[in-house]
C-alpha positions as CSV (number, residue, x, y, z in Angstrom):
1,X,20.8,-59.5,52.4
2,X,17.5,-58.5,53.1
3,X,15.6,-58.6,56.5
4,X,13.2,-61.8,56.5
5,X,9.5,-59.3,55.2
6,X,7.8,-61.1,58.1
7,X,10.2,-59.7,60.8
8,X,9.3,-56.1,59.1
9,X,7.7,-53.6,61.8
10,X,4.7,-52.0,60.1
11,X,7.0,-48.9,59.2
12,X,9.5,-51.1,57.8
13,X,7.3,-52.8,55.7
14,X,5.2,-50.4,54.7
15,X,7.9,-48.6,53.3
16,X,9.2,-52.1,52.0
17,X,5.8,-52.3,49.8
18,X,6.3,-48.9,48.7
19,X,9.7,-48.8,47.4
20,X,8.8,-52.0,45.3
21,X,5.4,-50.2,44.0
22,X,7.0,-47.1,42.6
23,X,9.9,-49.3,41.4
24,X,7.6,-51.4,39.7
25,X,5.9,-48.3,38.1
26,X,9.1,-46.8,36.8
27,X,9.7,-50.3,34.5
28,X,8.4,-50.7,31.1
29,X,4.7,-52.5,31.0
30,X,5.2,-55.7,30.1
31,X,8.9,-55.9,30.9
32,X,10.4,-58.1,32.3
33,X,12.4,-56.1,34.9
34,X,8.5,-54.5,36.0
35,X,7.9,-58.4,36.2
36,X,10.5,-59.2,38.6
37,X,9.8,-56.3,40.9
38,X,6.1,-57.3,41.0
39,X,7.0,-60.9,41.9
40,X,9.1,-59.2,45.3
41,X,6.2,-57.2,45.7
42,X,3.5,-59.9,46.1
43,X,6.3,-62.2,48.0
44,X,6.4,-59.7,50.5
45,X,2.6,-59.4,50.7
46,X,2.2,-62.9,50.9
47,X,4.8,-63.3,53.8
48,X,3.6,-60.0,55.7
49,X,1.0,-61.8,57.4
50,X,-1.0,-58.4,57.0
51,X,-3.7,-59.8,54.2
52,X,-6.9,-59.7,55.6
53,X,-9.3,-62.4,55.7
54,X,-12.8,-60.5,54.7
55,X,-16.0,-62.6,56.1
56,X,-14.2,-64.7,58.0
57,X,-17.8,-66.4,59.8
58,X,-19.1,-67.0,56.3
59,X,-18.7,-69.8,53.6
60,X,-17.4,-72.1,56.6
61,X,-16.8,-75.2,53.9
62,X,-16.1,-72.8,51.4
63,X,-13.8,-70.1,52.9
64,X,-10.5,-71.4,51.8
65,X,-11.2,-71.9,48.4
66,X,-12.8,-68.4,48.2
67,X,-10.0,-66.8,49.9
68,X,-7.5,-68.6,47.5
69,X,-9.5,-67.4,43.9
70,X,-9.9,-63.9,45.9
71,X,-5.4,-63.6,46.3
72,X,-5.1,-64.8,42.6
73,X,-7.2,-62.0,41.4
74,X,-6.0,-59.4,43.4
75,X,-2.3,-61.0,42.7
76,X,-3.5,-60.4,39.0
77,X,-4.8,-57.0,39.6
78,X,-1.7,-55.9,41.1
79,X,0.8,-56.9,37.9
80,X,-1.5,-55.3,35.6
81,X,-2.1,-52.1,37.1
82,X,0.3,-51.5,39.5
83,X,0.3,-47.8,37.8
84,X,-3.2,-47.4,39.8
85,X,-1.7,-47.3,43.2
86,X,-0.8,-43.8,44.3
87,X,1.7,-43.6,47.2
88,X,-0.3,-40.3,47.7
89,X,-3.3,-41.8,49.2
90,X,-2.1,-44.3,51.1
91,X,-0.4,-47.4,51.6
92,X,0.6,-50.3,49.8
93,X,-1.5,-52.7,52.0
94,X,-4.4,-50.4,52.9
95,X,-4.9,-50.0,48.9
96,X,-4.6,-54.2,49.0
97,X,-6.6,-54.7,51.3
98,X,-9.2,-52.4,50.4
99,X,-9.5,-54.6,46.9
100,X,-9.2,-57.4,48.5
101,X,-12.5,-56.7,51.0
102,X,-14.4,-54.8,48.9
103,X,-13.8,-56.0,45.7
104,X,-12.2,-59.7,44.8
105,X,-13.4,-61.6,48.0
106,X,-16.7,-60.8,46.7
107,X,-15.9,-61.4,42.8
108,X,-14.3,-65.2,43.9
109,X,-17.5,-65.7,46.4
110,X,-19.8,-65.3,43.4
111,X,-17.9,-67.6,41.0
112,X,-18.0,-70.3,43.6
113,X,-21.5,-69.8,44.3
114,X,-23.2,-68.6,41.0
115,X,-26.6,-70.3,41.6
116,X,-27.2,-70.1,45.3
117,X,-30.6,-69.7,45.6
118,X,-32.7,-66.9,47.9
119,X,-33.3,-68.8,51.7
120,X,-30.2,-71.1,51.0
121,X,-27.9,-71.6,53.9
122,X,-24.3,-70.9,51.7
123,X,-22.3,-72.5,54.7
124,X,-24.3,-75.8,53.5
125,X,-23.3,-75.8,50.2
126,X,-20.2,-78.2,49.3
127,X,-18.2,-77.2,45.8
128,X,-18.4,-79.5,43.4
129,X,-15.7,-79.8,40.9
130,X,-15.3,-83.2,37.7
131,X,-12.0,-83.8,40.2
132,X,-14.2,-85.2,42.7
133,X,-17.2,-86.1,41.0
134,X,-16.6,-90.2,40.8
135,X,-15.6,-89.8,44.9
136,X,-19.1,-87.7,45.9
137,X,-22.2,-89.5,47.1
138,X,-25.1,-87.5,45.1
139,X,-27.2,-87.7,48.6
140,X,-24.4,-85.3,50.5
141,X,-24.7,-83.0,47.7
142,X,-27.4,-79.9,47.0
143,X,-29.7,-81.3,44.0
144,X,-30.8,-77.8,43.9
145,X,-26.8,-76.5,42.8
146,X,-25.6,-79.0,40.8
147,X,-26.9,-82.2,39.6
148,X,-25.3,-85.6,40.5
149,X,-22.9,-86.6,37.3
150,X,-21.9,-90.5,37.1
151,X,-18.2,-92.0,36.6
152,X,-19.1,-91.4,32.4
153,X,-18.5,-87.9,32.7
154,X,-15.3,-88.2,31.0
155,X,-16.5,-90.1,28.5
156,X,-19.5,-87.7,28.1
157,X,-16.6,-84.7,27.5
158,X,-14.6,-86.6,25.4
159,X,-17.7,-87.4,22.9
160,X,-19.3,-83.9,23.0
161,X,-22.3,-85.1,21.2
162,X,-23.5,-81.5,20.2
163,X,-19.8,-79.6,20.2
164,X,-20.8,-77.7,23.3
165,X,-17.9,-78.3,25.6
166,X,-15.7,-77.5,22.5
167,X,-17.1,-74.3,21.6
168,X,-17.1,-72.8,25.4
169,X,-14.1,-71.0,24.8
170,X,-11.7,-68.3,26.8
171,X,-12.6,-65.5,25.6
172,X,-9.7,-64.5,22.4
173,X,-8.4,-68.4,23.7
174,X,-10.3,-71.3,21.2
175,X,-7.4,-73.2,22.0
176,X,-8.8,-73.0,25.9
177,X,-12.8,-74.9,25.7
178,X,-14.0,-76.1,28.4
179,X,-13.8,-79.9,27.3
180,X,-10.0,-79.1,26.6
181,X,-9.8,-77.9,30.7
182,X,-11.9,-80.3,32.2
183,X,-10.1,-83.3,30.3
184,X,-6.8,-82.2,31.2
185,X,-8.2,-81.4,35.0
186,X,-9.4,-84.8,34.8
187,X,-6.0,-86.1,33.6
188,X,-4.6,-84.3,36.7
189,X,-3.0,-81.4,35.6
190,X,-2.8,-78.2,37.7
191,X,-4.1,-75.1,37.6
192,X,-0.7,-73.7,37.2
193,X,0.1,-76.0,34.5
194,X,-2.6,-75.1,32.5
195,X,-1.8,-71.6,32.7
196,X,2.2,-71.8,31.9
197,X,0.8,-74.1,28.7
198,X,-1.9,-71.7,27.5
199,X,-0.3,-68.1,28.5
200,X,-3.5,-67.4,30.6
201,X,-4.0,-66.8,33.7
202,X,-5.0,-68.9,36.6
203,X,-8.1,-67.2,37.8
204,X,-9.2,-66.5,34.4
205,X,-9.0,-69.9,33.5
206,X,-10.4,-71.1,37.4
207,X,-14.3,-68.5,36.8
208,X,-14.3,-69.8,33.6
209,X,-14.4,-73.4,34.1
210,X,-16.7,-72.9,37.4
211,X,-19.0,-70.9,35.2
212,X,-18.9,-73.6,33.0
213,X,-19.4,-76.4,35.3
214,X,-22.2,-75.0,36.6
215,X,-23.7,-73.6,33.0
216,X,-23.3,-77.3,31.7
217,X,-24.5,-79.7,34.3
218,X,-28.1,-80.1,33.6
219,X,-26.9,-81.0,29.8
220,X,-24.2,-83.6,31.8
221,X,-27.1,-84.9,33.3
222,X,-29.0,-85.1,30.4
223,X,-26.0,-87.2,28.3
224,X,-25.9,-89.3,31.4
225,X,-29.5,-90.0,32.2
């Protein structure tokens, strides 16, 4: 049996992460051996306790959510190209990390915070998702990021007066519009649900619908008004 990955000394798990890397290289794309191996590998990441947390002081409502969407495209990253690590430049988790400061904390900061305008205080701003959108009071919300929506926003979806929502689409995915997401959201189904049922994944289908949300809410409040 294998030592617990977050009893590993750095050496140890260093050269934990990069046994499973080149193992994971030497499978097939799209196997699903390569697939198994990439699971260990990002188990033993997310047990390591050696993620960092980039901009830690900033998005103090916000950082949590960030940090998650910033894991699930890095997670992403790493199963599709795993083959761009080289064990010659480094290790495992300074080539994670390095993506995960530099690049996909600041990707999943964007997509939470599309329309934050200059001179806006970020750590003020609260998320607003259709989840929670019968629960918010309007008044604790930023009227300058998205527009109060009114316990008819389901009904508003569900009738797509001009075919909008329906014709938002994943990209190569018609199957996956954004009234099809946000009524199934609404419903209470998962993130991870939607992804098994559609075969796409989570943070693809996560910027999409907050691109969406925030693209379509002055038409929402338009329907509503």
């Amino acid at each position: 049996m294998n030592q617990p990955d977050e009893r590993l000394e750095q050496p140890q798990l260093d050269d934990r992460l990069r046994q499973l890397a080149i193992a994971a290289q030497h499978r097939s794309p799209g196997s699903s051996a390569r697939q198994r191996v990439l699971t260990e590998l990002i188990g033993v990441l997310q047990r390591s306790g050696k993620l960092s947390r980039p901009r830690r002081g900033q998005f103090q409502m916000l950082y949590e959510e960030i940090y998650v969407e910033a894991l699930q495209h890095l997670f992403s990253f790493i199963c599709e190209r795993i083959d761009s690590y080289n064990p010659q430049k480094g290790e495992v988790l300074q080539w994670v990390n390095f993506l995960l400061n530099q690049r996909f904390f600041i990707i999943a900061s964007r997509e939470f915070l599309p329309t934050v305008y200059e001179g806006m205080d970020a750590r003020t701003v609260k998320r607003l998702t259709l989840e929670s959108l019968d629960e918010s009071n309007p008044y604790e919300l930023n009227p300058q990021l998205i527009p109060h929506l009114s316990q008819e926003v389901k009904e508003c979806l569900e009738e797509d007066p001009e075919g909008l929502f329906e014709q938002a689409c994943v990209a190569n995915h018609p199957t996956a519009s954004f009234r099809y997401l946000a009524l199934r959201r609404l419903e209470g189904y998962s993130w991870q649900d939607l992804s098994a049922e559609l075969n796409i994944a989570i943070p693809t289908l996560s910027s999409f619908y907050q691109r969406c949300l925030t693209r379509f809410a002055p038409k929402l409040k338009t329907y509503l008004s």
